[in-house]
N, C-alpha and C positions, 0 to 999 in steps of 0.2 A: 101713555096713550094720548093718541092728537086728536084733539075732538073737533078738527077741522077739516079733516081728512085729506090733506094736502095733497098727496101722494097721488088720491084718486081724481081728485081735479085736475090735477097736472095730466094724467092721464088720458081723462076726459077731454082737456083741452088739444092735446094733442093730437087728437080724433078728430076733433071738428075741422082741423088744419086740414084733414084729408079732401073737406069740399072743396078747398083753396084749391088754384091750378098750381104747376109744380114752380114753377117759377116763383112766382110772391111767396110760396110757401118755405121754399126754399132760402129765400130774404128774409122772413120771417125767422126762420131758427136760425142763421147764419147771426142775425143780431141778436137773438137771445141767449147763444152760445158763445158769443164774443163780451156779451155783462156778465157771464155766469162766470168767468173768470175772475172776474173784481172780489169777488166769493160774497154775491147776494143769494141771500136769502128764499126758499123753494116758494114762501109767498110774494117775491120780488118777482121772480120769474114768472109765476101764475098774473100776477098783475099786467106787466108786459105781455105776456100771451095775449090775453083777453081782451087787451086796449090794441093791440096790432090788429088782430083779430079786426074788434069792432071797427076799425081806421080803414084795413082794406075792403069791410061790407058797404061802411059807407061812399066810401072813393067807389068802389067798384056799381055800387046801386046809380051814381051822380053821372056816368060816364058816357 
């Protein structure tokens, strides 16, 4: 049992990618599925998410 629940956070994050427009979102997983290959880890991924995520809230609030 994961008491982290990785799985649903990945999830979840991938949700929130949906307010992204399709473009940067699209950049977004395009780099996340290009490190998933190095064979990192589901919280490797979840970290990446989150800090892209955060990167293009901030860039995109500054603009």
């Amino acid at each position: 049992m994961d008491i982290y629940s990785i799985d649903r956070d990945l999830d979840s994050e991938y949700r929130r990618l949906d307010k992204i427009p399709e473009n940067e979102r699209t950049q977004i997983i395009d780099f996340v599925n290009e490190i998933k290959i190095t064979g990192i880890t589901k919280y490797r991924e979840y970290f990446y998410m989150v800090r892209l995520r955060m990167i293009y809230g901030i860039l995109w609030i500054n603009s």
